[in-house]
PAZAPA-4460 file (N, C-alpha, C; in steps of 0.05 Angstrom, whole numbers, plus 32768, in hexadecimal, padded with zeros to 4 digits):
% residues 265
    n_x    n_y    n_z   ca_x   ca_y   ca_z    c_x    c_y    c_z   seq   type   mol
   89AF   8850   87E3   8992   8851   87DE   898C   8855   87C0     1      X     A
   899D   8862   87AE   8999   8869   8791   8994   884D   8787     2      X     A
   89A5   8839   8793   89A6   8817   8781   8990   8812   8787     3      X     A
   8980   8819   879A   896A   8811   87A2   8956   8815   8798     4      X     A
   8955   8829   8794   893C   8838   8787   893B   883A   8766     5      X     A
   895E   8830   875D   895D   8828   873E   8953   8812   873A     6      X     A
   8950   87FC   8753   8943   87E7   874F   892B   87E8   8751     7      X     A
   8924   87EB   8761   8901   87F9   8768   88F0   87FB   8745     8      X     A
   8905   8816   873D   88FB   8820   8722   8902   880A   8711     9      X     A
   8918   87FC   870D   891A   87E3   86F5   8900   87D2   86F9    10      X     A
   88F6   87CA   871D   88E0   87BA   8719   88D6   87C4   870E    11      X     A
   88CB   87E0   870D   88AA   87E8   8701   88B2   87F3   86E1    12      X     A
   88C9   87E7   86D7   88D1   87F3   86C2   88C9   880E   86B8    13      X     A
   88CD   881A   86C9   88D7   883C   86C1   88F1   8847   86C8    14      X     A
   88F6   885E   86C1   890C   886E   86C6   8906   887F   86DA    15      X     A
   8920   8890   86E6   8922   88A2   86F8   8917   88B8   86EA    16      X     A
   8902   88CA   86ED   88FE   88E7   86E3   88FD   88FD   86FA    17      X     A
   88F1   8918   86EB   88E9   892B   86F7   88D1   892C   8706    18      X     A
   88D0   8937   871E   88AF   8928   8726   8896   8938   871A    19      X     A
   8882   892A   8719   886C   8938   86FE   885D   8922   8703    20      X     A
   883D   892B   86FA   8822   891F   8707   8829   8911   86F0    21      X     A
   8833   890D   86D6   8835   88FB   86C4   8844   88E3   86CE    22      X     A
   885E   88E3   86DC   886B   88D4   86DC   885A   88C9   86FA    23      X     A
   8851   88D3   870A   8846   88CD   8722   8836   88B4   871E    24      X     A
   8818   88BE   8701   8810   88AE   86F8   881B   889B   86E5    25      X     A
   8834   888D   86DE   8836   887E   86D4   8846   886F   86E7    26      X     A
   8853   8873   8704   8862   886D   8713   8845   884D   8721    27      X     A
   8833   8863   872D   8816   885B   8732   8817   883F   8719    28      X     A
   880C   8844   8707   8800   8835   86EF   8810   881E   86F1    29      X     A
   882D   8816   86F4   8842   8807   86F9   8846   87F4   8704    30      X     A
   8839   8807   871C   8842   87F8   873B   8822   87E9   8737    31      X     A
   8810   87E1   8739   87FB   87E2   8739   87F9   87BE   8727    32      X     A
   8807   87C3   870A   8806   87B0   86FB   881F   879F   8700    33      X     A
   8831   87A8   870A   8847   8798   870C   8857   8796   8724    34      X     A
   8845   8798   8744   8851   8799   8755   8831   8786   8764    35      X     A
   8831   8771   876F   8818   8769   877C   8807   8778   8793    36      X     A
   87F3   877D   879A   87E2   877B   87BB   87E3   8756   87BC    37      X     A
   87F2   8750   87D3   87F2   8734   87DF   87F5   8739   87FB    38      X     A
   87F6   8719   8806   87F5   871F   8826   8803   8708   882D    39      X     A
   880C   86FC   8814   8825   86E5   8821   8835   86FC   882C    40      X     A
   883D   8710   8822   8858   8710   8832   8850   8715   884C    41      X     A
   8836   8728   884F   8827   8739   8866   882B   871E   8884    42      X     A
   882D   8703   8879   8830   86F1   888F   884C   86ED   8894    43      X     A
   885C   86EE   887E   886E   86ED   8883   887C   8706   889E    44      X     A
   8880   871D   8894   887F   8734   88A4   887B   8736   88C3    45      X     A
   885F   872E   88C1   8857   8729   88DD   8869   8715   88ED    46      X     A
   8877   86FB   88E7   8880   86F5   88F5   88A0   86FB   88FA    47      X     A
   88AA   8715   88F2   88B9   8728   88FB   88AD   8743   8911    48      X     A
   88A7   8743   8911   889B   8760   8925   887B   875D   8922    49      X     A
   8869   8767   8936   8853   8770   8932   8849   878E   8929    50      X     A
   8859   879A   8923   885B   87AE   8916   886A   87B7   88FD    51      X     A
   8870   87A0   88E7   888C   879D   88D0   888A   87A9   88BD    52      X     A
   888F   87BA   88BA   8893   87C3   889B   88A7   87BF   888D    53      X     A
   88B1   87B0   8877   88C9   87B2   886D   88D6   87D0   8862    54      X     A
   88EB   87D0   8868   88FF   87E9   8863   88FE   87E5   8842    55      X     A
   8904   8803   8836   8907   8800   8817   8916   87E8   880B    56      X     A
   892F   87EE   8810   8946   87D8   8803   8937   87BC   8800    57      X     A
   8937   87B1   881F   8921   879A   8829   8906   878F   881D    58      X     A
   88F6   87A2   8811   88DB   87A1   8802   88E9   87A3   87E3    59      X     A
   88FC   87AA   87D7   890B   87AB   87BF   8912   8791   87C0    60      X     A
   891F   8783   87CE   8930   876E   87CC   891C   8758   87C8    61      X     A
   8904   875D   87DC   88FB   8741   87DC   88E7   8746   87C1    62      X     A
   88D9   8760   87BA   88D2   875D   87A6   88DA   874E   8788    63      X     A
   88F7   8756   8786   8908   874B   877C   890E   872A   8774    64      X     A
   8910   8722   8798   8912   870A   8796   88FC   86F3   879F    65      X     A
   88E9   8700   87A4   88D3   86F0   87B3   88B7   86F9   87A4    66      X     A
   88B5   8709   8791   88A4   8714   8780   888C   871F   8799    67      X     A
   8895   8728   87B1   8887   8731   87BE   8879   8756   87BE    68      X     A
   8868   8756   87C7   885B   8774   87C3   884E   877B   87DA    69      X     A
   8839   877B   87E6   883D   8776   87FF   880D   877F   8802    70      X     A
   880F   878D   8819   87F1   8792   881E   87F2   87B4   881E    71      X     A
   87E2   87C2   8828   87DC   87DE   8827   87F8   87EF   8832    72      X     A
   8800   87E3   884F   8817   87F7   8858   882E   87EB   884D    73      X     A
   8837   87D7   8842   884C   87D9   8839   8856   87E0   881E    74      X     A
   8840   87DB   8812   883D   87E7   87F3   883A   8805   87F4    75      X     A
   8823   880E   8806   882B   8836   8802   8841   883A   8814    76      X     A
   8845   8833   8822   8861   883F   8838   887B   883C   8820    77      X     A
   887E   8827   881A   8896   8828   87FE   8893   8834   87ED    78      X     A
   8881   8838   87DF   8874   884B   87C9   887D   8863   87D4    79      X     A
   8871   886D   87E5   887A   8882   87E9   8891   888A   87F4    80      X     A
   88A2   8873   8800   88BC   887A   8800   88CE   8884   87E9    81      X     A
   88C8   886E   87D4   88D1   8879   87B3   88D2   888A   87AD    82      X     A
   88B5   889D   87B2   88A8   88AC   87A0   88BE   88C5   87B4    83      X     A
   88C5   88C3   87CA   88D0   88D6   87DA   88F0   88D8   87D5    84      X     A
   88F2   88C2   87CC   8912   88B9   87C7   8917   88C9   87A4    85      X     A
   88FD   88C3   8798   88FC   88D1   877E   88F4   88F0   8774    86      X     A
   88F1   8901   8797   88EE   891B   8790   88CC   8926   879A    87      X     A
   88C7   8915   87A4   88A8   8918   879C   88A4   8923   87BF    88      X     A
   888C   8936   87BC   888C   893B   87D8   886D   892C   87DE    89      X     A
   8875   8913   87F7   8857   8907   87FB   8860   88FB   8817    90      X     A
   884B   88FE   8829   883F   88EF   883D   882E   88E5   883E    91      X     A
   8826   88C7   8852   8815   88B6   885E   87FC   88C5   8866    92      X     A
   87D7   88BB   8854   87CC   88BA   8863   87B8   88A2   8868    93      X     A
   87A7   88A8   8887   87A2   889B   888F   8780   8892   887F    94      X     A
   877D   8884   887A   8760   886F   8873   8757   8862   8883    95      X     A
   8749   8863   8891   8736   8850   88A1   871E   8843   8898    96      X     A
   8719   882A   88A2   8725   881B   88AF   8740   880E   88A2    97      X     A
   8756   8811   88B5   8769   87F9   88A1   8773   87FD   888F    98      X     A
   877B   8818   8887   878D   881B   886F   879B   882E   8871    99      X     A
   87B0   8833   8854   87BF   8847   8856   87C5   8856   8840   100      X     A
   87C8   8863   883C   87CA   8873   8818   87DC   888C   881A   101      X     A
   87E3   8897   8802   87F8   88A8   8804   87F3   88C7   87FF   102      X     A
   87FE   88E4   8805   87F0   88F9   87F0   8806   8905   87F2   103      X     A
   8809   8910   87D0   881D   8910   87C1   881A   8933   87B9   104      X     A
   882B   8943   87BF   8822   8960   87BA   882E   8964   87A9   105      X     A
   882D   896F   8794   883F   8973   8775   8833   8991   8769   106      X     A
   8835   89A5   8756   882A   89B3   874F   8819   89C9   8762   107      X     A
   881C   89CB   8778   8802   89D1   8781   87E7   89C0   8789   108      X     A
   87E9   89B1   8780   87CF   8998   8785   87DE   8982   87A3   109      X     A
   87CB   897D   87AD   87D4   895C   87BC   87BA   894D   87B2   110      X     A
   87CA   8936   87AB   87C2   891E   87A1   87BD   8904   87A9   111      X     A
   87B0   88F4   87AC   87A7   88DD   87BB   87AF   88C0   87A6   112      X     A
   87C6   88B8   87B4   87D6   889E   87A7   87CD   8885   87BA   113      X     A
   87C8   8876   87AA   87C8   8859   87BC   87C8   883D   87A7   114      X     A
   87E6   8836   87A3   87EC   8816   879A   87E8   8802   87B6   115      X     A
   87D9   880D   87BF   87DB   87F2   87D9   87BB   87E8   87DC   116      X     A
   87AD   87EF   87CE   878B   87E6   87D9   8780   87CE   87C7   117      X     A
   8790   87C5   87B4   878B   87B1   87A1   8771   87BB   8786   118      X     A
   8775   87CF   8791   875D   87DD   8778   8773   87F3   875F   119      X     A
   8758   87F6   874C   8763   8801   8730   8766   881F   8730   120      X     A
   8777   8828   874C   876E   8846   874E   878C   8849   873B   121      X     A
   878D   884D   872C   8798   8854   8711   87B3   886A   871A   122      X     A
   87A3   8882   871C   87AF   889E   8719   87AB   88A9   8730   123      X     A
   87BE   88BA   8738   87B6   88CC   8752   879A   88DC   874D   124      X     A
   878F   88E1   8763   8772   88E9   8760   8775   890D   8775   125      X     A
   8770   8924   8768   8774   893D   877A   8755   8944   8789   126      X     A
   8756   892C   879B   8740   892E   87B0   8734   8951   87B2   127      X     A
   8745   8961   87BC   873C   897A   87BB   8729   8989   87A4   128      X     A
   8731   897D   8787   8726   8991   8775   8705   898D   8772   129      X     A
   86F8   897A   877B   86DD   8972   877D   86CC   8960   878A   130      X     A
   86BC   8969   8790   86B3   8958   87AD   86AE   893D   87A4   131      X     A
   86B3   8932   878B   86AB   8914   877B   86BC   8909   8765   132      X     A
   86C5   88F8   876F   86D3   88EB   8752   86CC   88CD   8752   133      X     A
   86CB   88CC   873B   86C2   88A6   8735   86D9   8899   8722   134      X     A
   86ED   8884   872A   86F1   8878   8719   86EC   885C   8710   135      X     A
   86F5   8853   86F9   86E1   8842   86F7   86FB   8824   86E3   136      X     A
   86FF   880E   86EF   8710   87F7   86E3   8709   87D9   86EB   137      X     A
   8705   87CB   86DA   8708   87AA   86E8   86ED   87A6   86EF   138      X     A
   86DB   87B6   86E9   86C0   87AC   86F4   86BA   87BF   8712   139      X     A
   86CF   87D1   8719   86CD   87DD   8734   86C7   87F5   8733   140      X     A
   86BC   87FE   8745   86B4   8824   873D   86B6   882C   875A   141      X     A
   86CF   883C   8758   86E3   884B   876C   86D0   8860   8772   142      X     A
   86C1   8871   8781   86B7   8881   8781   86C2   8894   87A0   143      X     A
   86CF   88B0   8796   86DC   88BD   87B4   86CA   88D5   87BA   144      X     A
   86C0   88D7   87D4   86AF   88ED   87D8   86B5   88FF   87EE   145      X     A
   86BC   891A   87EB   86C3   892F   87F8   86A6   892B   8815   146      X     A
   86AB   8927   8829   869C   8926   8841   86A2   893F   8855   147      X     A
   86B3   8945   8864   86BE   8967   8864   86D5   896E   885C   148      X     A
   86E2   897D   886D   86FA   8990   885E   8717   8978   885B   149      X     A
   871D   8960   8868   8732   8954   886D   8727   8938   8872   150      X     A
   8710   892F   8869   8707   8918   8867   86FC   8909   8852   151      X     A
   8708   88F9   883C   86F6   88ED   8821   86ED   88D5   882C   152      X     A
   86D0   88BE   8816   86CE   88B0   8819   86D7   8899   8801   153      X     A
   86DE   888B   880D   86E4   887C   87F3   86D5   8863   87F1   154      X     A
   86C6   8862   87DC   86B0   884B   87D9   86B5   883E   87C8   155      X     A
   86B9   881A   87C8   86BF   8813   87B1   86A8   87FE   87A9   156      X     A
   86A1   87FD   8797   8684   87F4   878A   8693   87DB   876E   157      X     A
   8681   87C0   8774   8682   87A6   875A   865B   87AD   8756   158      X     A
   8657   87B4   8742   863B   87AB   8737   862A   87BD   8749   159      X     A
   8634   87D8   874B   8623   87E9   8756   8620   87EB   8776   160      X     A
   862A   87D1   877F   8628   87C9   879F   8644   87D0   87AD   161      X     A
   863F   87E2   87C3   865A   87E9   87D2   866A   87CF   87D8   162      X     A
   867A   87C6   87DE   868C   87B5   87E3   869C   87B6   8801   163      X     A
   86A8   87CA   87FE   86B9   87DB   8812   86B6   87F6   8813   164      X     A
   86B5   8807   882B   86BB   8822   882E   86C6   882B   8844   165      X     A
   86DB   883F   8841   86F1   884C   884F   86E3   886E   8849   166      X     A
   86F7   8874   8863   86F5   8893   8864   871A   8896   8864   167      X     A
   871D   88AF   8853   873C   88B9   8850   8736   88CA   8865   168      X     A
   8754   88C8   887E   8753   88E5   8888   876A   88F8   8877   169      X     A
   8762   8903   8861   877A   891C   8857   8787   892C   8866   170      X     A
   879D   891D   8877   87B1   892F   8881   87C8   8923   887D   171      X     A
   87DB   8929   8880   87F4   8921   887C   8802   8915   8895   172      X     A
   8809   88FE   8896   881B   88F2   88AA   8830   88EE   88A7   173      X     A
   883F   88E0   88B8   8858   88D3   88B5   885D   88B6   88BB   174      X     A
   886C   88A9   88B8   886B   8887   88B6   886D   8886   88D7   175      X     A
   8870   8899   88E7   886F   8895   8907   8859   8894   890B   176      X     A
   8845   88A6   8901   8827   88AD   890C   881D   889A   88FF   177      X     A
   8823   8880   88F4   880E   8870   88EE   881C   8851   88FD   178      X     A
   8827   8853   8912   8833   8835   8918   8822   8826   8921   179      X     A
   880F   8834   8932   87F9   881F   8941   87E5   8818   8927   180      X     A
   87E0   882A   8912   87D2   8818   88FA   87DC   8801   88F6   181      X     A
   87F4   8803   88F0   8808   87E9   88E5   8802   87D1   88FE   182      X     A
   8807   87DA   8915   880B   87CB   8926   87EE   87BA   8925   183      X     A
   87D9   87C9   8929   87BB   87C8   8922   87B4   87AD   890D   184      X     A
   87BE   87AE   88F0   87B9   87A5   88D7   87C8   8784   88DC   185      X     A
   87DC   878A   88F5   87EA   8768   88F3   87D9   8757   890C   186      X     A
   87C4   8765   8918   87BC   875A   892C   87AE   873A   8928   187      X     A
   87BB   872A   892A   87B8   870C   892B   879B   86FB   893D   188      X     A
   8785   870A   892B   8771   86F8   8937   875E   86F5   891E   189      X     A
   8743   86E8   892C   8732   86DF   890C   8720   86FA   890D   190      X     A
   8722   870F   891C   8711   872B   890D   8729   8734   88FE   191      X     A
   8734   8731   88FE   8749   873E   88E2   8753   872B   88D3   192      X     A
   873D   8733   88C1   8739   8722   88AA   8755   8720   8898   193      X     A
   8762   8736   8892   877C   873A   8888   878F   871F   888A   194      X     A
   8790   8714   88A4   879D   8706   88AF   8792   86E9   88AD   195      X     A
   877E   86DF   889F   8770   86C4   88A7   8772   86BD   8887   196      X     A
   8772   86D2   8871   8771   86CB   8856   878B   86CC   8846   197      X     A
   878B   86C1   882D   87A1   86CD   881A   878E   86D8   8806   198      X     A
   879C   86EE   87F9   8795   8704   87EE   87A6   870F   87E3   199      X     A
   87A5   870D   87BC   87BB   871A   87A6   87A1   8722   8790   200      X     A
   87B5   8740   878E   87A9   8746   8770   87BD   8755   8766   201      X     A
   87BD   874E   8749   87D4   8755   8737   87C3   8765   8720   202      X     A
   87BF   8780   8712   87B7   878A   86FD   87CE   877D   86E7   203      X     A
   87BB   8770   86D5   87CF   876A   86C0   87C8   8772   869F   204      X     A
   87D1   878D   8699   87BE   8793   867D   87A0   8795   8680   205      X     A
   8793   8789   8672   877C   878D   8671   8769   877A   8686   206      X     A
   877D   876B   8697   8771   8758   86A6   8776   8758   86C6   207      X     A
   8764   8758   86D8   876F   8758   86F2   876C   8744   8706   208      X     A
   877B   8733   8715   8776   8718   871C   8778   871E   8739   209      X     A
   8769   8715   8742   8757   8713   8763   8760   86F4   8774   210      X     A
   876C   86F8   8781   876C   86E2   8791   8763   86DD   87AC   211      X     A
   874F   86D0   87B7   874A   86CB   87CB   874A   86B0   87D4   212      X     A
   875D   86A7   87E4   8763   8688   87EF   875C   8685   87D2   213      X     A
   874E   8666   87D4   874D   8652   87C3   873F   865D   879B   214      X     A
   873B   867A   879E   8722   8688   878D   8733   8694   877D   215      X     A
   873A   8694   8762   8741   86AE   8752   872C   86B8   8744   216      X     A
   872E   86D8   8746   8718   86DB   8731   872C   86ED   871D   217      X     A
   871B   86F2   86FB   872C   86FD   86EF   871A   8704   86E3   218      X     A
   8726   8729   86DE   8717   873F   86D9   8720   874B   86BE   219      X     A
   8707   874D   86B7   8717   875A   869A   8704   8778   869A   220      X     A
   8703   8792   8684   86F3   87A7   8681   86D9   8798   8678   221      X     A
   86D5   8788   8672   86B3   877E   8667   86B2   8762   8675   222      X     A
   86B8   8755   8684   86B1   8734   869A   86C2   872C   86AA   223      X     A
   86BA   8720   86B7   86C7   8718   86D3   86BD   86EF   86CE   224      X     A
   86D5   86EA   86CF   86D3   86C6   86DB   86DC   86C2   86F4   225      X     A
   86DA   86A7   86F6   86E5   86A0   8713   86F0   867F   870D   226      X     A
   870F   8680   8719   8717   865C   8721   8718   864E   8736   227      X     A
   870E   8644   8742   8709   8632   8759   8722   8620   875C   228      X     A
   8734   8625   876F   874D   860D   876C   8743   8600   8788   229      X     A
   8744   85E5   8782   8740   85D0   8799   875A   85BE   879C   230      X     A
   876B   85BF   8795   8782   85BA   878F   879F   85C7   8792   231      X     A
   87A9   85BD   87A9   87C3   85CA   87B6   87DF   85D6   879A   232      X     A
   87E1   85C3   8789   87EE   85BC   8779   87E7   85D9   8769   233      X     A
   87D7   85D0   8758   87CB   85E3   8747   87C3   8601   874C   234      X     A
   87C0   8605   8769   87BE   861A   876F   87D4   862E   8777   235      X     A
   87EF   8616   877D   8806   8628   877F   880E   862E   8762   236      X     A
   8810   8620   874D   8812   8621   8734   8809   8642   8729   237      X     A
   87F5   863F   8736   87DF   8656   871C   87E9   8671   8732   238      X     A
   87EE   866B   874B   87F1   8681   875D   8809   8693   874C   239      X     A
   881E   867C   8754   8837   8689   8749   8846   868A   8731   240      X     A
   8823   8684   8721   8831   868D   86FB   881C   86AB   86FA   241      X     A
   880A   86B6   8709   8808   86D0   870B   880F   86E2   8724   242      X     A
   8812   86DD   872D   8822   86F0   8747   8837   86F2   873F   243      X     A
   884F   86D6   873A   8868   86D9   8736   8873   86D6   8751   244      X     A
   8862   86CF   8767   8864   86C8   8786   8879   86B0   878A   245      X     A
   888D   86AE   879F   88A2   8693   879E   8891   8680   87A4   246      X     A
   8899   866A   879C   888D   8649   87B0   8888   8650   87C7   247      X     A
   889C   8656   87CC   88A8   864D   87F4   8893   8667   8801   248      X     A
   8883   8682   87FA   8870   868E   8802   8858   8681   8805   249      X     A
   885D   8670   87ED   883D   8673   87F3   8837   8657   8802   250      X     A
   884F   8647   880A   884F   8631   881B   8844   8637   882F   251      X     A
   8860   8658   8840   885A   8659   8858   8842   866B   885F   252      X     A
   8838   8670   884A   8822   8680   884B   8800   8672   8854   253      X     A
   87FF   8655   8844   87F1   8644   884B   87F5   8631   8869   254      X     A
   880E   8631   8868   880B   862D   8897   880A   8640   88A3   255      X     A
   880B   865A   8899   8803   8666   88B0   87EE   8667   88B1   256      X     A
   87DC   866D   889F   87BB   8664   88A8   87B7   864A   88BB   257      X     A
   87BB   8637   88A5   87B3   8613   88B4   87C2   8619   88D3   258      X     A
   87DB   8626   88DB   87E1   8623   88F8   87CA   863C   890D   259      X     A
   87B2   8648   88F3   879B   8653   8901   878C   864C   8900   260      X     A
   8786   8632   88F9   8775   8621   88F3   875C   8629   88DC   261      X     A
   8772   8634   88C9   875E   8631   88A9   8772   8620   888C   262      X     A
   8763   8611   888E   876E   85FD   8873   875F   85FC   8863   263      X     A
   8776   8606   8846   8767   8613   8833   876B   85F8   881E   264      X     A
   8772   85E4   8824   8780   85CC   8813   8773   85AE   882E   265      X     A
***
C-alpha cells in the first residue's frame, strides 16, 4: 500500500508529511486542480457492479493510466482513504441528495473536505466554528449554513441564483453505512440525471473548465465563455487536451448514452 499511496502523492505532486490543516489544505488544493470530477469513468464502473467503487491501488492505477478521477463517491471515498493511509483521522459524511464528503478531525476541530462536488471548495471548512461561511471562486459562491446541531446547508450560487442545494448530515460514517447511496447514485434510468450526461471539470490555475455533453464553459476570477462543439472529432480533441481523459473513455462513454438513446453527435 506505501507504493500506492507514493503514487497517489507523485500524482498530486506532493510529498508524504506530518498531518496538519496546512498540509490537509494543500493535499485539497491539488487534488482539485490536478485530479478531474468526470463521469466517463462513473459509466465505466457501473458496468462492473451496481454498487463499484474502485479500491485505492485500482483508482491509482487507472488514474495513472486512463487520466481518470471519477464523480463524488469515488473521488471522496479515495481521498479519504489517502488521507487515512497518511495519518489523518477522517470519516464519510453523508450529503443529501446524492452526495458524499469527508470530515477530517485534526487539532481538535472536524473539518468538512470534499474534492468530489466539482466545485472550488478550496480548503477544509470547520463547519462548527460558525453558523456561516461563504466561499467564493470561478464565478461560484459556496455558501454553508449551520441549520441544527448535526445538519449544514450547502448552497451553491452563479450570479446570485441558487443552482444546487444539499443538506450535510455531520456525522461520521463508514464506507459500509453508505452502500445503498452508492448503490442509489448508479441507478440506470433518465431521473438520474448523473447517468444520461457526461460531466468534467478540471480547476486549472486561474481557470476552471466545465463540461457538459457537447458545452464547455470556461471560468476565469473576472468571465466565463462558452464552446459549442458540434463535432465528434473536435470534441474528443479539446476533451482530452484538458482532462487528459484516454480516447478509448470517452468512446465508450458516448455509447453508453446512444445505447440509452441520447446522441450527442
Amino acid at each position: 500500500m506505501e507504493q500506492v499511496v507514493n503514487q497517489y502523492l507523485k500524482c498530486l505532486r506532493l510529498n508524504k508529511e506530518i498531518p496538519s490543516i496546512n498540509y490537509l489544505q494543500r493535499l485539497i488544493q491539488h487534488h482539485l486542480s490536478l485530479i478531474p470530477y468526470e463521469s466517463f469513468s462513473k459509466f465505466h464502473y457501473y458496468s462492473l457492479a451496481p454498487d463499484y467503487i474502485p479500491p485505492l491501488p485500482l483508482f491509482v492505477q487507472n488514474l495513472v493510466d486512463k487520466g481518470w478521477g471519477g464523480t463524488c463517491f469515488t473521488l471522496n471515498m479515495n481521498f479519504a482513504r489517502l488521507l487515512s493511509e497518511l495519518g489523518f483521522d477522517c470519516s464519510l459524511v453523508r450529503v443529501e441528495p446524492g452526495h458524499l464528503a469527508i470530515m477530517v478531525e485534526i487539532s481538535d476541530k472536524k473539518l468538512y473536505v470534499d474534492v468530489g462536488y466539482g466545485s472550488p471548495i478550496m480548503k477544509p471548512v470547520e463547519l462548527e466554528a460558525k453558523p456561516r461561511h461563504i466561499m467564493h471562486g470561478f464565478g461560484e459562491e459556496i455558501i454553508f449554513t449551520k441549520l441544527s446541531a448535526d445538519i449544514y446547508e450547502i448552497d451553491r450560487r452563479a450570479n446570485g441564483k441558487t443552482f444546487v442545494k444539499k443538506q450535510i448530515k455531520w456525522k461520521p460514517l463508514s464506507e459500509l453505512d453508505i452502500r445503498d447511496d452508492i448503490r442509489s447514485s448508479y441507478i440506470d434510468s433518465d431521473e438520474n440525471i448523473t447517468m444520461r450526461r457526461i460531466t468534467a471539470v478540471r480547476f486549472n490555475g486561474h481557470q476552471c473548465f466545465y463540461l457538459r455533453n457537447r458545452s464547455m464553459k470556461v471560468m476565469t476570477f473576472r468571465n466565463i465563455s462558452e464552446i459549442q462543439m458540434n463535432d465528434r472529432k473536435k470534441w474528443g480533441k479539446l476533451v482530452q487536451e484538458i482532462y487528459q481523459i484516454e480516447a478509448e473513455s470517452l468512446v465508450e462513454s458516448l455509447d453508453f448514452l446512444e445505447e440509452r438513446g441520447i446522441q450527442l453527435f
